[in-house]
KEKE-346498 format. One record per residue (C-alpha): residue in one letter; x, z, y. Coordinates in nm, 2 decimals, always signed. Layout:
<dodos>
  residuo       X       Z       Y
        A       X       Z       Y
...
</dodos>
This chain:
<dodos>
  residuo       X       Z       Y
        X   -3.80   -0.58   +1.24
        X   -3.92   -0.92   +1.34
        X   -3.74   -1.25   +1.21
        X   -3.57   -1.44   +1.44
        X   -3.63   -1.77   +1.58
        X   -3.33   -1.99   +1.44
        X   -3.22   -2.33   +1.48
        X   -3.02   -2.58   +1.20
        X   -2.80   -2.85   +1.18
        X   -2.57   -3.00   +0.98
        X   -2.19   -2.97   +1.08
        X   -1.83   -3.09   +1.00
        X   -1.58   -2.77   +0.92
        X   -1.23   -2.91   +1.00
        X   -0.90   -2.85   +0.77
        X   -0.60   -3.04   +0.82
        X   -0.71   -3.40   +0.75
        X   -1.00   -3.30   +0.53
        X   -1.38   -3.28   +0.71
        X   -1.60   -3.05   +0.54
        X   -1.98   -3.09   +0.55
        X   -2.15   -2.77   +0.66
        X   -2.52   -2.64   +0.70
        X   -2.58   -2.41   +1.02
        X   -2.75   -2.17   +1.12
        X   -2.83   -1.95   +1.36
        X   -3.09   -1.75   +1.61
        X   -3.20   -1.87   +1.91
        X   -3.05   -1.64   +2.12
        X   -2.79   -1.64   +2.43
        X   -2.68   -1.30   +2.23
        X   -2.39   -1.30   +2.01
        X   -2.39   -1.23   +1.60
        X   -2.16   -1.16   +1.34
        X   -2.06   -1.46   +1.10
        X   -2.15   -1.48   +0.76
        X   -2.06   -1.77   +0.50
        X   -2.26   -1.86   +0.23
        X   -2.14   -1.99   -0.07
        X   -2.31   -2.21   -0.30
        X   -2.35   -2.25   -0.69
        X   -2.29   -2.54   -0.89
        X   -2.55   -2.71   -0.75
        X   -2.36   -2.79   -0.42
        X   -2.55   -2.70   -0.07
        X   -2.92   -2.74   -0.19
        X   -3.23   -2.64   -0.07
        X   -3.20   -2.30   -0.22
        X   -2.83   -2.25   -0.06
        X   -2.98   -2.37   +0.30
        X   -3.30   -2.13   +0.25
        X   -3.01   -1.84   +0.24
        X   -2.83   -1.97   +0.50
        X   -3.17   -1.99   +0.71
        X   -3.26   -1.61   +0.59
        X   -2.94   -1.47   +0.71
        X   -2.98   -1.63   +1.06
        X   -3.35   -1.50   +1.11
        X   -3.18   -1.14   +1.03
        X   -2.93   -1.19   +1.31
        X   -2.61   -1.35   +1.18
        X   -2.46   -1.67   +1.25
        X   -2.50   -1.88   +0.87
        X   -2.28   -2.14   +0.74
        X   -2.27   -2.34   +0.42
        X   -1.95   -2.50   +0.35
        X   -1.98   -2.79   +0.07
        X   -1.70   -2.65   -0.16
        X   -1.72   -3.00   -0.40
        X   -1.64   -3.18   -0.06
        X   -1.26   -3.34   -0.19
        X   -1.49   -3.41   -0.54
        X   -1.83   -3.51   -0.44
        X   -1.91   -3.54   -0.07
        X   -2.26   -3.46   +0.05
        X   -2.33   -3.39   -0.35
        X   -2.64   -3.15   -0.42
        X   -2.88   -3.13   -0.71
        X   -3.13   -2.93   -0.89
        X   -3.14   -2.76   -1.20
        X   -3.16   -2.97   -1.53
        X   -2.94   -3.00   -1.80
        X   -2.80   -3.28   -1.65
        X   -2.77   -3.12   -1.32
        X   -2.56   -2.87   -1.47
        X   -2.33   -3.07   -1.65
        X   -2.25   -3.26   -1.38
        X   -2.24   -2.95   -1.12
        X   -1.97   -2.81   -1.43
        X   -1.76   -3.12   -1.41
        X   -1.72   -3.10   -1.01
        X   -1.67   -2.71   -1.04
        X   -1.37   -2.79   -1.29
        X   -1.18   -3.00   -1.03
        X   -1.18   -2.75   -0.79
        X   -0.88   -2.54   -0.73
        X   -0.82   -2.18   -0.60
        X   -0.59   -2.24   -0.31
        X   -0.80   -2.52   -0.21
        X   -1.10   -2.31   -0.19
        X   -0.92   -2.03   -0.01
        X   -0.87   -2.30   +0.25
        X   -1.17   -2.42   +0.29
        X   -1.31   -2.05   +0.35
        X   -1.05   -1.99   +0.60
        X   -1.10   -2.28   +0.80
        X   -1.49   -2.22   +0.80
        X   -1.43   -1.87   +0.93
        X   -1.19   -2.06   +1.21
        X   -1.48   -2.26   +1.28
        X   -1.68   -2.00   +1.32
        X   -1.48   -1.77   +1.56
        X   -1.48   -2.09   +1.74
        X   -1.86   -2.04   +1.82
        X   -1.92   -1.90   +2.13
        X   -2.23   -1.72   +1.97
        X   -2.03   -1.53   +1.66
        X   -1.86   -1.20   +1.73
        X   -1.49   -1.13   +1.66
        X   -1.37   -0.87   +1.42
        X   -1.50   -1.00   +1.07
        X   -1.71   -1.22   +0.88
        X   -1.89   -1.15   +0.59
        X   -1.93   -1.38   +0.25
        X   -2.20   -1.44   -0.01
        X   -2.20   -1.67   -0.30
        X   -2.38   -1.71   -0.59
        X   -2.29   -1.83   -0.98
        X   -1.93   -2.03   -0.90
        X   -1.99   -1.93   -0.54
        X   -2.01   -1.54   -0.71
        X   -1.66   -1.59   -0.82
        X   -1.51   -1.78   -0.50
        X   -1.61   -1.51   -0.27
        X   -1.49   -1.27   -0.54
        X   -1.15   -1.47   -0.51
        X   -1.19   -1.51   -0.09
        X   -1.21   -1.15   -0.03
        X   -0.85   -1.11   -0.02
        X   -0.84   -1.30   +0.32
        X   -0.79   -1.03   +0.59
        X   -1.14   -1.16   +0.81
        X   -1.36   -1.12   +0.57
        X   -1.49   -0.72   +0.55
        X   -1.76   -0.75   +0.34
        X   -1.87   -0.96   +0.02
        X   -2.17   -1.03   -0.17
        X   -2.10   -1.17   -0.52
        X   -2.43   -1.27   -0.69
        X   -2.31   -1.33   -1.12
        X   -2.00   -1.50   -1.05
        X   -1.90   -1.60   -1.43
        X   -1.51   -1.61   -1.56
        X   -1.36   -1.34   -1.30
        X   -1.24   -1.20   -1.55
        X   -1.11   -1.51   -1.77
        X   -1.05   -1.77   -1.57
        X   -0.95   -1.89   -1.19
        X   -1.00   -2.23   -1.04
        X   -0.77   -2.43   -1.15
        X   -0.58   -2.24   -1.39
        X   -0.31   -1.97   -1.37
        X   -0.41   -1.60   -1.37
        X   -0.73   -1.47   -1.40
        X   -0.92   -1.42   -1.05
        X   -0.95   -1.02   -1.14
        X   -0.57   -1.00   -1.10
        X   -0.61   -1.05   -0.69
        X   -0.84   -0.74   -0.71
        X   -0.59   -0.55   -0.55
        X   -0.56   -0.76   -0.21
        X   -0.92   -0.71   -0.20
        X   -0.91   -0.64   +0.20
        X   -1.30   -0.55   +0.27
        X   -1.65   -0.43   +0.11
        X   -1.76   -0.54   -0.20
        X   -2.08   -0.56   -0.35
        X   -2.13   -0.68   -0.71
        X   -2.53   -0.83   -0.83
        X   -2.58   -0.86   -1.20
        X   -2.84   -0.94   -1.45
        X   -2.78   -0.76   -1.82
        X   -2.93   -1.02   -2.00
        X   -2.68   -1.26   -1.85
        X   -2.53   -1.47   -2.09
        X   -2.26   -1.65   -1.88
        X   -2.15   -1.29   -1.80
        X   -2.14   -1.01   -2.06
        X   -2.16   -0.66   -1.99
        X   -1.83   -0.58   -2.13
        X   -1.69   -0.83   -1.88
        X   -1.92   -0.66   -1.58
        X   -1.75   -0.27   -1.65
        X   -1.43   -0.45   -1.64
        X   -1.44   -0.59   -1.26
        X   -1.58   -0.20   -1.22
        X   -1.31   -0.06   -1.41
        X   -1.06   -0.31   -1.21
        X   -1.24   -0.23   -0.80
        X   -1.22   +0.15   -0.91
        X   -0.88   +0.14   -1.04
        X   -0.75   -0.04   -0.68
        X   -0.94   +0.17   -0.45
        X   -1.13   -0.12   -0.32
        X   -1.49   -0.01   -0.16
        X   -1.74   -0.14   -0.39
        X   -2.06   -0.10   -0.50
        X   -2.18   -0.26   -0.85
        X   -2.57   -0.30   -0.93
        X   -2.70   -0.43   -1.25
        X   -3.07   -0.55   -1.26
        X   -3.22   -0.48   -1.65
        X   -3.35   -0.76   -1.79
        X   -3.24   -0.98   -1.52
        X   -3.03   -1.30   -1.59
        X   -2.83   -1.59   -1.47
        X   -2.96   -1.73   -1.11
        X   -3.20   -1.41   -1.05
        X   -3.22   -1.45   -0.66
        X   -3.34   -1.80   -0.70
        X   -3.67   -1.91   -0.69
        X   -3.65   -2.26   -0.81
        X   -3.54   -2.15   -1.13
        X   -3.71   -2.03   -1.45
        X   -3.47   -1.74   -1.43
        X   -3.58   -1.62   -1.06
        X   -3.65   -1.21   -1.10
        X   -3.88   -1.11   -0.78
        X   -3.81   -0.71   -0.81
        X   -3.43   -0.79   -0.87
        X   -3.44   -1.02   -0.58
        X   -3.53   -0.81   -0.32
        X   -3.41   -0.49   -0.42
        X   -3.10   -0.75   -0.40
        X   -3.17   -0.85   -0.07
        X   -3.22   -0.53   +0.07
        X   -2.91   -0.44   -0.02
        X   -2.71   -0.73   +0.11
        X   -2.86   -0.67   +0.44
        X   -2.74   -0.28   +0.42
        X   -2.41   -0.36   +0.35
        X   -2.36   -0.61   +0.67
        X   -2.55   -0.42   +0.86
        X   -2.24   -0.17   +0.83
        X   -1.96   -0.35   +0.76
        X   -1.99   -0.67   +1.01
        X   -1.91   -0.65   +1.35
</dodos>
């Protein structure tokens, strides 16, 4: 099928007194689309986050990028060295889960507030940190369908403390697919049978891939660790499941 024409622009999401920066987009159509939110890594909204965004709109889906450092580190985004890291670490470590559940469900207000997005669910993708907050986001009742790209500490940790994010497996209301490399070290493979063990055990709709030899950061291609095949087999997939589960 032919990509879409799309147009961008940056945004402000709106929740309570706090203004989220965002990064639209969307086809140029008069048509209406199904939403999708995409969810960055460390890194904040960079030019591999916006790329996404831009992808998802050409496929016919209205895109949006909140900042999720936006009460840490407004308009932050970096690249990848060791220095980048530590500092996209220290901003990730400040955030909390409730927050972040916000956020998300005031971007999916704003959304539904488009006169170009169709009602009836959105769908999420996020990848590294964003893997786990779209993990932790699928128990809002919009979203039907996730794509969590190596979200690290599901299993061991949640923003801010308290339980682990695992634990809210079971208010898991939509779809959800799961993107691994096995030569991941942020995530073992011990810790990637246990969020299978834990979506089988509580009848949540799930599908989990695992790309061999493919590790942290496979879908992006400004990183060393970018994996072409994984990638798009990746992709494909992605599209597949919003092509069924979104509106």
């Amino acid at each position: 099928m032919a990509k879409l024409a799309i147009s961008t622009e940056k945004v402000r999401v709106q929740n309570g007194d706090l203004s989220i920066d965002a990064y639209l987009a969307m086809p140029d159509s008069p048509d209406k689309f199904p939403g999708v939110i995409v969810v960055q890594e460390i890194f904040g909204v960079n030019s591999h986050i916006r790329d996404i965004t831009e992808r998802l709109a050409k496929e016919g889906y209205v895109a949006i990028a909140p900042a999720i450092y936006q009460r840490q580190a407004p308009k932050f985004e970096t690249g990848y060295t060791e220095k980048d890291l530590e500092i996209g670490r220290k901003y990730k470590n400040q955030t909390k889960a409730e927050e972040l559940i916000s956020d998300i469900q005031a971007t999916i207000k704003y959304l539904y507030n488009l006169p170009q997005v169709k009602q009836g669910g959105v769908g999420t993708i996020g990848f590294c940190f964003g893997g786990h907050v779209v993990y932790l986001v699928a128990t809002l009742e919009d979203i039907n369908a996730t794509a969590s790209f190596y979200g690290a500490g599901i299993v061991n940790s949640c923003p801010g403390g308290g339980e682990p994010t695992i634990a809210r497996t079971k208010d898991i209301t939509g779809t959800l697919y799961g993107f691994f490399g096995t030569e991941d070290p942020l995530i073992p493979n011990e810790q990637v049978d246990e969020i299978e063990t834990e979506l089988k055990k509580q009848n949540i709709l799930y599908q989990i891939f695992r790309y061999e030899g493919a590790t942290h950061g496979f879908m992006c291609d400004r990183r060393d660790s970018y994996n072409p095949q994984a990638a798009q087999d990746a992709w494909t997939k992605v599209l597949d499941l919003f092509s069924q589960k979104l509106p």
